[in-house]
C-alpha positions as CSV (number, residue, x, y, z in Angstrom):
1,X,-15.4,44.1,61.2
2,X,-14.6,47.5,59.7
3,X,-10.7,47.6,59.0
4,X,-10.4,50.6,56.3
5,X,-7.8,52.9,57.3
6,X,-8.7,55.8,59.2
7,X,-8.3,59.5,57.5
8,X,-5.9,61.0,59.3
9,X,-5.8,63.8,56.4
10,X,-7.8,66.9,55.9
11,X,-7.4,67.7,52.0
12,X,-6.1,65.1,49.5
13,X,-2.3,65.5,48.6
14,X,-1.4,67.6,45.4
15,X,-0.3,65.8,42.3
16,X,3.1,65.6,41.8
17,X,5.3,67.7,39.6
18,X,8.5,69.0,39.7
19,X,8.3,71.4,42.2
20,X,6.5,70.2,44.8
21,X,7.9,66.6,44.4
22,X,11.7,67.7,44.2
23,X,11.6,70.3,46.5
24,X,10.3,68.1,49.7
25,X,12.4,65.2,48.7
26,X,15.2,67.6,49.4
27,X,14.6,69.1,51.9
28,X,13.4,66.3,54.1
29,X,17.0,64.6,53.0
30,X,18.0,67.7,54.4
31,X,20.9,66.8,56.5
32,X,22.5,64.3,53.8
33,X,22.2,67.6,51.3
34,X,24.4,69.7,53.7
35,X,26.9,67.3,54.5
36,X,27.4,66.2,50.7
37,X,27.6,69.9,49.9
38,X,29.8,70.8,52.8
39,X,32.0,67.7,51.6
40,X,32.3,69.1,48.3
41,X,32.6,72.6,47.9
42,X,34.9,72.5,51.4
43,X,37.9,71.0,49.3
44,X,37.7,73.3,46.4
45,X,37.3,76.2,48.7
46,X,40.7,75.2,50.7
47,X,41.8,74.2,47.2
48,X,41.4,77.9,45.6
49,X,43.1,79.2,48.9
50,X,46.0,76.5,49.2
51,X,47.0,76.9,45.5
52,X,49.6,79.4,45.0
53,X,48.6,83.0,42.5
54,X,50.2,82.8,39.0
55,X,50.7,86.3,37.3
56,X,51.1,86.2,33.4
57,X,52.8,88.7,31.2
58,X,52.5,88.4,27.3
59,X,53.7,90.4,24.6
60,X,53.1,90.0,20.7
61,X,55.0,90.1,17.6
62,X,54.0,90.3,14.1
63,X,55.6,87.8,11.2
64,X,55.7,89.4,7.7
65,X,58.8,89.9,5.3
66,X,59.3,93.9,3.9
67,X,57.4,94.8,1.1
68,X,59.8,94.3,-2.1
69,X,61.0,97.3,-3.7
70,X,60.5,96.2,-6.9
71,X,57.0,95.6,-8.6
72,X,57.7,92.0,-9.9
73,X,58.1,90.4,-6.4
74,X,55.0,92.3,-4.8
75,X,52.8,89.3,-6.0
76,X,54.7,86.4,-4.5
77,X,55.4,88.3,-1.1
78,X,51.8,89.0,-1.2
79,X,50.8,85.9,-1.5
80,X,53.5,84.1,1.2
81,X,52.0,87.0,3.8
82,X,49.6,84.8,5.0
83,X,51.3,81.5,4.7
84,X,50.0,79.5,7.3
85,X,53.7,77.4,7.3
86,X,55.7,80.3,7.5
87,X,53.7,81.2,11.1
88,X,54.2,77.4,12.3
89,X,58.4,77.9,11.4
90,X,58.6,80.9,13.3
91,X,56.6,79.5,16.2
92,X,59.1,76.4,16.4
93,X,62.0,78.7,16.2
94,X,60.5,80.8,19.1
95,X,60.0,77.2,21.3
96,X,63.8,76.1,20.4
97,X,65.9,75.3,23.1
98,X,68.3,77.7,21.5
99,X,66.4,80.6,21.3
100,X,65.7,80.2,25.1
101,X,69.4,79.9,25.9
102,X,69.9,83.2,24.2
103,X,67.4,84.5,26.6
104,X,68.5,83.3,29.9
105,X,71.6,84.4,28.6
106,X,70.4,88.0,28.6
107,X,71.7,90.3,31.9
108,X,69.9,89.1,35.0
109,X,67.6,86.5,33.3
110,X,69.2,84.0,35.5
111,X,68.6,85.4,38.8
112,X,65.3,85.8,38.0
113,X,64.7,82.2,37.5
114,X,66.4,81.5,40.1
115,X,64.4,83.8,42.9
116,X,61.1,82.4,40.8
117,X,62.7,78.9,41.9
118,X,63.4,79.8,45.8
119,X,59.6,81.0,46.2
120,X,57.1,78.5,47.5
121,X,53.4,79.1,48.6
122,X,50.3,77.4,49.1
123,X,50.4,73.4,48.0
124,X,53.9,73.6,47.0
125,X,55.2,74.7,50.3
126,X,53.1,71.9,52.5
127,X,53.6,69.0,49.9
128,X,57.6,70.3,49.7
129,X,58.1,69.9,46.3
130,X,59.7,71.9,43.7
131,X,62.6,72.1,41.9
132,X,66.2,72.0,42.9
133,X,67.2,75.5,42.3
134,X,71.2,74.9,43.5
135,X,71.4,73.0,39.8
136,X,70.0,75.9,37.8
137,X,73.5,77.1,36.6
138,X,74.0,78.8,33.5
139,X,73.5,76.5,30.5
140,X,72.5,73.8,32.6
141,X,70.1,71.8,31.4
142,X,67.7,72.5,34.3
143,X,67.9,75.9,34.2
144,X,66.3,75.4,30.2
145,X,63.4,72.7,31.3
146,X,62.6,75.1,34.2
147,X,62.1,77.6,31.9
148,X,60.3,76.0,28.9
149,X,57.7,74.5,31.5
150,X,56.4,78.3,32.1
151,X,56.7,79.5,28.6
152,X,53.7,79.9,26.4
153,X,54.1,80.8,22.6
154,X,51.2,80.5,20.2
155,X,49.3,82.1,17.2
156,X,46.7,84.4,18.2
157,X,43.4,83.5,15.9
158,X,43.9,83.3,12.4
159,X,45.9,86.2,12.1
160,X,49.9,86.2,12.0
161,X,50.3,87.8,15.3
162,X,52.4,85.5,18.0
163,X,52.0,85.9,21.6
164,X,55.1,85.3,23.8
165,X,54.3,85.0,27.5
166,X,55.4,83.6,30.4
167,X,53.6,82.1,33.6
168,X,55.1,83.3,37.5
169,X,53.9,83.6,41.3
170,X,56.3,86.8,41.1
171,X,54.8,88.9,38.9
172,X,58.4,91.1,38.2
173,X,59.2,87.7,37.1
174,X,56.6,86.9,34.5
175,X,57.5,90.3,33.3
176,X,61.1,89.9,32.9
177,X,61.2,86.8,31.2
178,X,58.8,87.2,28.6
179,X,60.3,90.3,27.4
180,X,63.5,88.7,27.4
181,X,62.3,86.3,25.1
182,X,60.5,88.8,22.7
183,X,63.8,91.3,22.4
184,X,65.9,87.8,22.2
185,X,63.6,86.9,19.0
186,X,63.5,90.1,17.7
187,X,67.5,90.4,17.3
188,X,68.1,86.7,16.2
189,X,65.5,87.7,12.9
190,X,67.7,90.4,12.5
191,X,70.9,89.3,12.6
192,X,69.9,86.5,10.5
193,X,68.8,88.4,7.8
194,X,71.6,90.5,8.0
195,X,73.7,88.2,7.4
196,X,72.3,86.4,4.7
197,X,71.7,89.9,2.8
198,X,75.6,90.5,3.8
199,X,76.6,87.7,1.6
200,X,74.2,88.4,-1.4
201,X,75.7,92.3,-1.4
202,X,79.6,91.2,-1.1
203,X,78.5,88.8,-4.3
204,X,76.7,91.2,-6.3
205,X,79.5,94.4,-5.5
206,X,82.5,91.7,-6.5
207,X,80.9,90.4,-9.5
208,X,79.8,94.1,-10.7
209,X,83.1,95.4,-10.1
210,X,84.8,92.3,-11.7
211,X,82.0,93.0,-14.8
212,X,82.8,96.9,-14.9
213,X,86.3,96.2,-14.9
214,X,86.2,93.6,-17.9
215,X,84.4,95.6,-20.2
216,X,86.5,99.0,-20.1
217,X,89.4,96.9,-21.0
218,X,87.2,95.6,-23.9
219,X,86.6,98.9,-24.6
220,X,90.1,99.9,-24.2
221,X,91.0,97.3,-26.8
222,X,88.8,98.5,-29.3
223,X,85.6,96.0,-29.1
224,X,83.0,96.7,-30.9
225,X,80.9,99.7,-28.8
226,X,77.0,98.5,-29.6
227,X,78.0,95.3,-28.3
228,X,79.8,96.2,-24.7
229,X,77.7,99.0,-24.0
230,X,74.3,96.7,-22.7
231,X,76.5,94.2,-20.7
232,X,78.0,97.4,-19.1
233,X,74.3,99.1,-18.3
234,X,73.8,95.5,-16.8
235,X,76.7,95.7,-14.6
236,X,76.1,98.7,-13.5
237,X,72.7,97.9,-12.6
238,X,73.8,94.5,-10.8
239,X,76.0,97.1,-9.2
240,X,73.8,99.7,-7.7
241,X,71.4,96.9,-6.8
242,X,74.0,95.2,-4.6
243,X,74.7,99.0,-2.9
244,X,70.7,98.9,-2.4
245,X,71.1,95.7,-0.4
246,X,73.8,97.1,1.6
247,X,72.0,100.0,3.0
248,X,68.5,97.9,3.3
249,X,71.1,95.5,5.6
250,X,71.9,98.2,7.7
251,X,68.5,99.6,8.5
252,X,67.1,96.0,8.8
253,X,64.4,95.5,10.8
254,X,63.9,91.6,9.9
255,X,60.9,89.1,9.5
256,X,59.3,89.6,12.9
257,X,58.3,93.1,14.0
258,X,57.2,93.8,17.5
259,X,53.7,94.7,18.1
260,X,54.1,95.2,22.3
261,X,56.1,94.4,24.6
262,X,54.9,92.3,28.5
263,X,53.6,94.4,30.8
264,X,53.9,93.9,34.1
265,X,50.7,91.9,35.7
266,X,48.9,93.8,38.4
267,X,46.3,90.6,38.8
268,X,47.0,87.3,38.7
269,X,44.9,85.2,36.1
270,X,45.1,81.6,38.1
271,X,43.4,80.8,40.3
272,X,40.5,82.9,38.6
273,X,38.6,82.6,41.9
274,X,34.9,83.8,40.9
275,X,34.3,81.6,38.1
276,X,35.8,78.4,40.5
277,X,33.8,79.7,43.2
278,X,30.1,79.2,40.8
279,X,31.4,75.8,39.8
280,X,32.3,74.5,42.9
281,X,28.6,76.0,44.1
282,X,27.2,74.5,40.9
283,X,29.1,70.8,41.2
284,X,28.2,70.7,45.2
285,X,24.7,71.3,44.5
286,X,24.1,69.1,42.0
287,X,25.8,66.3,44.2
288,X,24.5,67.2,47.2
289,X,20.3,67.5,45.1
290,X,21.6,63.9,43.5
291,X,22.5,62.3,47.0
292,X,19.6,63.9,48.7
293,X,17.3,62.0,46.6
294,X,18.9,58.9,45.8
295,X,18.9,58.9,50.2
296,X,15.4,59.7,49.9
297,X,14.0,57.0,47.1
298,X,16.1,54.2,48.7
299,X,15.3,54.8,51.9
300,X,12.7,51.6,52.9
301,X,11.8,53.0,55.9
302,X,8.2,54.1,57.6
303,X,8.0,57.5,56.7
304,X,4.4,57.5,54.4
305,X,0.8,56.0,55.7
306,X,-0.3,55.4,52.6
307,X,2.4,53.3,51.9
308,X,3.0,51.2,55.1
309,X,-0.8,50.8,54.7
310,X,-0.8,49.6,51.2
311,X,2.0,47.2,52.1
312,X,0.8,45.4,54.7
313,X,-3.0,45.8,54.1
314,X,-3.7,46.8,57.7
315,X,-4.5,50.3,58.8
316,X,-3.0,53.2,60.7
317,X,-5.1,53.5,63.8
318,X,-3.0,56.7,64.8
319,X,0.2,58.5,64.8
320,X,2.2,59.8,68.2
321,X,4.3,62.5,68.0
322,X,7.9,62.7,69.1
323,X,8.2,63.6,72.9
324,X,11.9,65.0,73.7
325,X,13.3,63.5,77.4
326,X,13.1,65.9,79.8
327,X,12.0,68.8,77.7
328,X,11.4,72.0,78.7
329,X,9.2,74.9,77.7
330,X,12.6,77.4,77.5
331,X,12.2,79.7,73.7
332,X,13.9,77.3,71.1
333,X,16.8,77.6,69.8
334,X,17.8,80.2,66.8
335,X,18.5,77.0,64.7
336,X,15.1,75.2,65.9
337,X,13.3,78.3,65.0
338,X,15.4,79.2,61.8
339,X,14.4,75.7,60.3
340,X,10.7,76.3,61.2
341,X,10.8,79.4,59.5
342,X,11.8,77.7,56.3
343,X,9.8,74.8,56.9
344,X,6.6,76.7,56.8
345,X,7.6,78.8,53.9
346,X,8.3,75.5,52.0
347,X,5.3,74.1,53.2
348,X,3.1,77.8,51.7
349,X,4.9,77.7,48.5
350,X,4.2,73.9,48.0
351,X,0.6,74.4,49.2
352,X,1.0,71.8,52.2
353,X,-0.6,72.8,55.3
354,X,0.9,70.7,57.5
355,X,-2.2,69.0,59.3
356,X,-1.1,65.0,59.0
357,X,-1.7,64.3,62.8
358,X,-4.8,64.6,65.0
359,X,-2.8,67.1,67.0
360,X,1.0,68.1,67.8
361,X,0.1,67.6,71.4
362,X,0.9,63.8,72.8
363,X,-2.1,63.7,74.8
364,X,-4.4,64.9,71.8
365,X,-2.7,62.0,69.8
366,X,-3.2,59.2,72.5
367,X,-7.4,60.0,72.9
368,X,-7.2,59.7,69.2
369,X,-5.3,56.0,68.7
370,X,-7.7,54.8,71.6
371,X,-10.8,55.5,70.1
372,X,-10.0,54.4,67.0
373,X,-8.6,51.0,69.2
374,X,-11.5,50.8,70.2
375,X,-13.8,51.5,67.1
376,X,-11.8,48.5,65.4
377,X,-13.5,46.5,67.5
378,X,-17.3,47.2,65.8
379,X,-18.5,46.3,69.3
380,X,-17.0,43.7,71.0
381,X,-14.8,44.7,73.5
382,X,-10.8,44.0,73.1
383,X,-9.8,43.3,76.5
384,X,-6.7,42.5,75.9
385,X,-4.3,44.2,73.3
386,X,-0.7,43.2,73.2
387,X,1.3,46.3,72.4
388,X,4.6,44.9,70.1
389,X,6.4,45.8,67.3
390,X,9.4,44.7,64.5
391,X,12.7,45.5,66.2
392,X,13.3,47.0,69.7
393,X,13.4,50.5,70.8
394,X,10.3,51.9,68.7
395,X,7.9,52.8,71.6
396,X,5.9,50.3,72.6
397,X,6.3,50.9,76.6
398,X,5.5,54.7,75.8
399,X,2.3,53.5,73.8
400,X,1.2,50.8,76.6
401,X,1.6,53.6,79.3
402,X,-0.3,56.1,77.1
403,X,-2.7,53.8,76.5
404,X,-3.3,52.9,79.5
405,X,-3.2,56.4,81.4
406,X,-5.8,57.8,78.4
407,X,-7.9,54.4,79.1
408,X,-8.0,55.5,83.1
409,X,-9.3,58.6,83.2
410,X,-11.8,58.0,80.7
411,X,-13.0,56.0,83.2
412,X,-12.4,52.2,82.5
413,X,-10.1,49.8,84.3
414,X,-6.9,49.0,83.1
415,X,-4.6,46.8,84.0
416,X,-1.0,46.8,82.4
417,X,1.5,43.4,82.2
418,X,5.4,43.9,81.0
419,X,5.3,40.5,79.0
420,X,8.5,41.3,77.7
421,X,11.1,38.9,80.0
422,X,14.3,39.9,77.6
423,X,14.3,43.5,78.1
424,X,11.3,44.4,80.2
425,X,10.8,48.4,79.2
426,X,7.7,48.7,81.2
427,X,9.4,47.7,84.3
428,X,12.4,49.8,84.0
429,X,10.2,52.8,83.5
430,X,8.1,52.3,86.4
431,X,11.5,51.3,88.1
432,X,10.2,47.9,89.3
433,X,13.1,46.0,89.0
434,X,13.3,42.6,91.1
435,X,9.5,42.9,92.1
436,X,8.0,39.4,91.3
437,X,5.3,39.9,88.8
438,X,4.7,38.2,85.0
439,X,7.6,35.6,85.3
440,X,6.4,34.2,88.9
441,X,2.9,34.1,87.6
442,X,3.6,31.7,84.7
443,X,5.5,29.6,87.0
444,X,2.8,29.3,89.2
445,X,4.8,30.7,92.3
446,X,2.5,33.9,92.7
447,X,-1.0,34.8,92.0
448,X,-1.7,37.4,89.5
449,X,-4.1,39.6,92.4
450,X,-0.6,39.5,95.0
451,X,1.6,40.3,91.5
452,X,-0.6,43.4,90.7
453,X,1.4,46.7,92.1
454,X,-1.0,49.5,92.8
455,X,0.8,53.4,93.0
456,X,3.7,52.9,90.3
457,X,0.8,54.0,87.8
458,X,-2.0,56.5,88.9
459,X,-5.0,54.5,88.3
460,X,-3.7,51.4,86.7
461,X,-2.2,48.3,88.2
462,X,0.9,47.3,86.9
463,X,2.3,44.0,87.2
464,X,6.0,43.5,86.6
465,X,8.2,41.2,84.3
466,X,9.8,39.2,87.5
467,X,12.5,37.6,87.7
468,X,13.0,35.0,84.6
469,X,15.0,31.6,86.0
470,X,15.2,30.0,82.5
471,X,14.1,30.3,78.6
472,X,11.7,32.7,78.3
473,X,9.9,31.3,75.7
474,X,9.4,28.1,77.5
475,X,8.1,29.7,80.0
476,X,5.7,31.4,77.9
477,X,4.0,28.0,76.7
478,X,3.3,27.1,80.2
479,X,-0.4,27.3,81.7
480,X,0.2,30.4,84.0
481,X,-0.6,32.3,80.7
482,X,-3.7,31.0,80.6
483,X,-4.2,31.4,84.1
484,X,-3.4,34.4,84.0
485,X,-5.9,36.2,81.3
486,X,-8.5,34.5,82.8
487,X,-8.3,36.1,85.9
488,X,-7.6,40.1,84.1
489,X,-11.2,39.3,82.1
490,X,-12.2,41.5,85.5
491,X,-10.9,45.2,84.0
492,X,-12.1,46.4,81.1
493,X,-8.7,46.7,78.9
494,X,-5.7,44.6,79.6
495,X,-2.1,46.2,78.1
496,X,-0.1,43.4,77.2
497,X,3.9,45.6,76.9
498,X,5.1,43.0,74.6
499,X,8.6,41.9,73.1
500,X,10.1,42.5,69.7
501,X,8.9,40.0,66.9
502,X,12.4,40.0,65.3
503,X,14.9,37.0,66.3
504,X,12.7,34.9,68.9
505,X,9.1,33.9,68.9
506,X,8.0,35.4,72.3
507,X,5.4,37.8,70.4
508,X,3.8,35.2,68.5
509,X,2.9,32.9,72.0
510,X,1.8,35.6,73.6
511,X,-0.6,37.0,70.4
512,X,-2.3,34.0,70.8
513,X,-3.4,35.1,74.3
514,X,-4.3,38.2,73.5
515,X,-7.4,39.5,71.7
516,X,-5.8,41.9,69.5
517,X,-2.2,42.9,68.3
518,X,-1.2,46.6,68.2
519,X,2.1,46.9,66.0
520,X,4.3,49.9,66.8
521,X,6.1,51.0,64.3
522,X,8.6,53.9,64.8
523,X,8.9,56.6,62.2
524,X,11.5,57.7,60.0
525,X,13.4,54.1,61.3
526,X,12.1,50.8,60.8
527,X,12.4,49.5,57.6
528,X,9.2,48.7,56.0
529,X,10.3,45.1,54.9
530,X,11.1,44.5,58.0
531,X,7.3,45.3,59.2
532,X,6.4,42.6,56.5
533,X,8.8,40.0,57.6
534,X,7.5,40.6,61.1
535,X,3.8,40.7,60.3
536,X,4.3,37.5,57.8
537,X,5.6,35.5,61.1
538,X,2.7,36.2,62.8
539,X,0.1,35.2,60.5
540,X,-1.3,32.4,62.6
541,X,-4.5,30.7,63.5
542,X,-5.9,32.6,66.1
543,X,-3.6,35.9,66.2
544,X,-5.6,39.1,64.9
545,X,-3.9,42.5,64.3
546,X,-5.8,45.0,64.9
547,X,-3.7,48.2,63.2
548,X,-0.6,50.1,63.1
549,X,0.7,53.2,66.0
550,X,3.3,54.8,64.0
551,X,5.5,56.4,66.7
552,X,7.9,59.4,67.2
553,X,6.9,61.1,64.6
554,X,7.9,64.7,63.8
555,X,4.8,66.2,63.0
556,X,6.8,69.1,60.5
557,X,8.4,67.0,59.1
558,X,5.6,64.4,58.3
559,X,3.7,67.1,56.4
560,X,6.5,66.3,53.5
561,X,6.8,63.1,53.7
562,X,2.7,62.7,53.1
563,X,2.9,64.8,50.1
564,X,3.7,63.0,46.7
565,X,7.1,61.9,45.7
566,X,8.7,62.9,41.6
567,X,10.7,59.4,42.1
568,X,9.6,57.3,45.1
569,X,6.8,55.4,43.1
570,X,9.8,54.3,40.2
571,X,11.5,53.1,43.6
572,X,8.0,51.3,45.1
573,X,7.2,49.5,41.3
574,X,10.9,48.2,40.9
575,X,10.6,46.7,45.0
């Protein structure tokens, strides 16, 4: 007996790379990639929106002594011009707690702090949190943290430039304060200077005087005149030099000049909104590519032939695609035909064309899983099939009525049981309920040619699951099975709608009934392991599966799932 598996490809699968083995692992994980990306770049969004607009307004300043008038003291100021310690001493005096009182105790300083203080947006406002602006009195000590907190002073490069700026949401506000804080430096290195140079010129003009006094009375005395007349050119000298001072003291510009003043901020630099815009793109994509194919290479579930095939060592006899309840032939929706759209351009650019099933049509499909059902026999006839799978819900009634429809009009007779006595799917569907049927059979109250109910199925008899008194798989191990198989050995093909393999051992009575065992497994859902589990139960003497029916499959979305994956066989090697 032949049991390779059937091609249901037309042209081998590409090898994988990096573009057609990330691209379809993507976009197949699809759904999990949009919500991770939504989840992500959401926040930041409202986070760029919610936080409130700081303006900044700098100025600069320049530190550097005057040039010395004289020639001897050109090298030393020369060579303290770029001292890198003189820069850090002006930048601490700048930070100091008293330089900033100076400034907030400039004219209207403080009611700009305090209508900086009052103004709450975005984060601030809905959180409620800020500062208490009734305690920002002058001199207060909260007036002076508010203020440091939003003051920026630093070195600019290498160079001895200082930048004094000053971070707002009112952009008047920015500008006021860090220009108070530049003019406030600018006068304290003044008047600091001034006054040290004040008390080197009173010294020098008192001890001249005192000098030029002395030595006339010497003179006056009759001292000798080649002695007194140097010490008087020196007194002289120490005198004019002190007059010098005087006058440099009152033109004094000091050791920090100004190189501009803040101007007022038209834009505000935080939140720079373009730049935190691409990262939050960038960061949401990566997550959202990451999450989209970890979800894809742990995902266990029936999604590739090839796989399920190699696992389990049986073949895929066919492959039915998904049929929507109740749909209707109305023009699909502008999202159903937007993903199309992309779906076939994925599909040209990756070189797939798409052709993994027999046909998109159900019908199509069905004829194709029946003759291969019937193939796997290599001649004998398999009269009767039971139709189960691993778990419940993955389409075995749909694939017993198919079955048995396609089996009909291609002229054979068919008769269908609902053996399933926990949750009889077949006779729900054909809306049997409370009709005696499979259950009464097996107890030996009916006989299976009065149990058989013609009309419910156009050209197939279908007997129902009955009415089940006690455990049904006690019941099952009674002789009315028997009984019962013997007598459908009259129709050509006998659909046996059987139970779920998982929890309770109904399946694996009735597989020894049947000829042949048709496993449904549902697409994109059941986990492959749990296929195994099932299968490895039902390895008994006597029970022969025939092949796999992989249902509700989405036939544009299969064509990527066929095609090979950059990751999924690290994932396959480590299972």
């Amino acid at each position: 007996m032949n049991f390779a598996p059937a091609s249901l490809h037309r042209h081998a699968p590409p090898r994988a790379n990096a573009v057609n083995g990330l691209l379809p692992q993507i976009w197949r994980r699809r759904r999990v990639f949009a919500l991770v990306f939504v989840l992500t770049f959401l926040p930041a969004l409202a986070a760029m929106l919610l936080f409130t607009p700081v303006y900044y307004a700098a100025g600069t300043v320049v530190i550097g002594n005057q040039e010395p008038a004289s020639s001897s003291a050109s090298a030393a100021w020369i060579e303290k011009l770029g001292d890198p310690a003189d820069l850090e001493s002006q930048l601490q005096i700048i930070q100091s707690r008293r330089m900033l009182r100076l400034a907030l105790a400039r004219p209207g300083v403080i009611e700009a702090v305090i209508e900086e203080c009052r103004y709450r947006r975005g984060i601030a406002a809905l959180l409620r949190r800020g500062a208490d602006c009734s305690k920002m009195t002058p001199n207060s000590q909260e007036l002076v943290d508010y203020a440091e907190a939003r003051y920026v002073v630093r070195g600019v490069g290498r160079s001895r430039i200082i930048s004094i700026g000053y971070q707002s949401p009112l952009p008047d506000v920015a500008f006021v304060m860090a220009n108070a804080l530049i003019v406030t430096y600018l006068e304290d290195q003044r008047a600091e200077n001034a006054r040290a140079r004040e008390v080197t010129a009173a010294w020098l003009l008192k001890e001249g005087a005192t000098g030029v006094a002395a030595s006339s009375e010497r003179d006056g005395a009759g001292a000798e005149t080649s002695a007194a007349q140097p010490r008087q050119r020196f007194y002289q000298d120490l005198y004019s030099k002190a007059a010098d001072i005087e006058s440099e003291r009152r033109m004094l510009q000091g050791g920090g000049r100004l190189v501009s003043l803040a101007e007022l901020p038209k834009h505000h630099y935080f939140p720079k909104r373009t730049p935190l815009a691409a990262a939050a793109l960038t960061v949401a994509f990566m997550l959202a590519a990451l999450a989209a194919l970890r979800a894809d290479v742990t995902d266990g579930s029936v999604r590739r032939t090839q796989e399920l095939e190699a696992l389990t060592m049986l073949p895929v006899l066919g492959m039915l695609p998904h049929v929507k309840r109740g749909a209707s032939r109305a023009r699909p929706s502008l999202r159903r035909r937007f993903t199309r759209a992309v779906a076939d351009r994925l599909a040209a650019l990756l070189g797939a064309d798409g052709q993994v099933l027999d046909s998109a049509r159900p019908e199509e499909s069905v004829q194709a899983l029946y003759a291969r059902l019937v193939q796997a026999g290599a001649g004998k006839t398999l009269r009767g099939i039971l139709v189960c799978s691993a778990t419940q819900g993955e389409g075995k009634t749909f694939t017993t009525l198919a079955l048995a429809k396609c089996a009909a009009e291609a002229g054979r007779s068919v008769l269908a049981i609902d053996c399933n006595l926990r949750r009889p799917g077949l006779t729900e569907k054909l809306k049997l309920s409370g009709t005696a049927g499979f259950a009464e059979i097996l107890r030996g109250e009916i006989e299976p040619e009065n149990a058989a109910v013609h009309g419910a199925l156009e050209g197939v008899p279908v007997i129902a699951a009955g009415i089940v008194g006690g455990g049904p798989s006690l019941l099952l191990m009674e002789n009315g099975m028997r009984k019962l198989m013997s007598w459908a050995e009259r129709y050509d093909l006998v659909l046996l709608d059987g139970p779920a393999v998982a929890r309770f051992p109904d399946a694996g009575i009735l597989a020894q009934s049947a000829a042949g065992v048709l496993w449904c497994a549902q697409w994109a859902r059941v986990k492959s392991s749990d296929v195994k589990a099932a299968l490895d139960g039902m390895a008994k003497p006597g029970v022969r599966i025939v092949g796999f029916a992989v249902t509700q499959v989405w036939p544009e979305e299969m064509r990527f799932y066929e095609r090979p994956c950059l990751f999924g066989s690290l994932y396959e090697a480590r299972r």
